[in-house]
N, C-alpha and C positions, 0 to 999 in steps of 0.2 A: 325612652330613657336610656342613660348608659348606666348604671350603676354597677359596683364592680365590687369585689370581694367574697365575705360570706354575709350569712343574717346574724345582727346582732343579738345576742340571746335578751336584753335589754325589751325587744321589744314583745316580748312576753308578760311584761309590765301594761302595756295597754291592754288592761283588762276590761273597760269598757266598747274597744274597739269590736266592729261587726263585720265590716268591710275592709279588707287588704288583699288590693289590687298588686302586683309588682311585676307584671309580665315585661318579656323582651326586656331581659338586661344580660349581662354576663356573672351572675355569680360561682362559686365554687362552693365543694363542697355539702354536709349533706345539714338536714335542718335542725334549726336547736331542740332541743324538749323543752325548752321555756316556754314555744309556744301553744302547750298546753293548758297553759292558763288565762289563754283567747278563750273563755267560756261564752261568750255571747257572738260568737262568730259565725256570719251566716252565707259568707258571700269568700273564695277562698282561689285567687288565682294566680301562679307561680310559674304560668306557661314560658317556652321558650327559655326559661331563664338559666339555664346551665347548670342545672346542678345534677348531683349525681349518688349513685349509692340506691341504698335501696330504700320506697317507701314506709316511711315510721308507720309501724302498727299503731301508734298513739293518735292519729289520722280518727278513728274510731269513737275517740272521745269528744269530737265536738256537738253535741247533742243537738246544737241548733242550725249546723251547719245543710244548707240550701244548694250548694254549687262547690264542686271542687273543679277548676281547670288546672291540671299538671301536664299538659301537652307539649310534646318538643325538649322534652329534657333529656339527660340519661340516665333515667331509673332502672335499676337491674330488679333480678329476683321477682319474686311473685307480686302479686295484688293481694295486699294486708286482706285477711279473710273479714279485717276487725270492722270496715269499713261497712259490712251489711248491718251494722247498727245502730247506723245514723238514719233514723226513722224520717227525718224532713227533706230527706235528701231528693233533689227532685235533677240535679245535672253533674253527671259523672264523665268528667272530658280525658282522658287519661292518653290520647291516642301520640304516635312518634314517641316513643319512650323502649326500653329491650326487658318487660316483662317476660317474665317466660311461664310456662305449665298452665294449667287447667287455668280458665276463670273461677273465683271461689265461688260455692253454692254458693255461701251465705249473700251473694248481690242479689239472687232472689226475696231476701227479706226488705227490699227496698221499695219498697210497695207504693210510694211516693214518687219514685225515676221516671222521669220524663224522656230523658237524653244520654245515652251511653254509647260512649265511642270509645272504643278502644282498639281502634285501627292502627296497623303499620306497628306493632310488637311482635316479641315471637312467644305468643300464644297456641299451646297445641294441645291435642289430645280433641276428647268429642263435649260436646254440649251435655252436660249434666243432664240428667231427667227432671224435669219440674222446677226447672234455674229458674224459666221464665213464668212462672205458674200465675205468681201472684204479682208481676207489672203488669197490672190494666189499664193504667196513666201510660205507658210506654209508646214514647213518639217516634224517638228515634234509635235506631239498634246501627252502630255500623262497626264491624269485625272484621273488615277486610286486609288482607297482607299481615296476615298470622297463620300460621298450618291447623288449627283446626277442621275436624274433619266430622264427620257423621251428617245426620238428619238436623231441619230448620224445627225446630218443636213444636207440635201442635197449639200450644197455648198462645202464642204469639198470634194465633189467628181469631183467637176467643173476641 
């Protein structure tokens, strides 16, 4: 697609929607809070698409949210901590983006994650104690090309 601009706060309005695809386009700018009233949203991918600023904490509230791809953008700032509380969460794609500092504990309460990538950001400092404790579903881990530093954690081998 090319699609170009920003998102329209409008579609906050499809409140029955589940699935919003919109990768690979050129938008700007950062995303509305309207689409906090995607309550039944379970599929969530925004890759490539150009945007920028830093990931909304309100990310946190999609209760039934299953997949977030936000790959390839330019997101600054941290990884919303809020995001370990999407309990259905089973695919966390967040990699090519310029997060920066610790990954939050709180993605160890994701106890559902299948798939986290969050390669290619500038990620630093060491792996928490016990981040990975409770991913037993955990298929994929890739962390590569961020300076984190320390030991692989024992639980990942459980």
């Amino acid at each position: 697609m090319n699609l170009t601009g920003t998102i329209p706060s409008e579609l906050g309005s499809l409140s029955f929607l589940e699935w919003l695809d919109i990768h690979y386009n050129s938008f700007h700018g950062s995303l509305p809070i309207e689409l906090t009233n995607l309550h039944r949203l379970k599929y969530l991918n925004f890759g490539n698409s150009n945007f920028n600023g830093e990931m909304p904490s309100w990310f946190g509230f999609f209760a039934k949210l299953q997949s977030i791809y936000m790959y390839g953008n330019n997101f600054t700032g941290v990884i919303p901590s809020t995001l370990g509380s999407l309990s259905k969460l089973e695919k966390l794609i967040l990699y090519d983006n310029d997060f920066k500092r610790q990954i939050p504990i709180t993605i160890g309460n994701l106890s559902n994650l299948k798939w986290l990538y969050l390669d290619d950001n500038n990620l630093s400092g060491y792996l928490q104690s016990g981040i990975f404790d409770n991913l037993s579903k955990l298929q994929v881990l890739s962390l590569t090309g961020n300076q984190i530093s320390g030991r692989i954690p024992n639980s990942l081998f459980k």
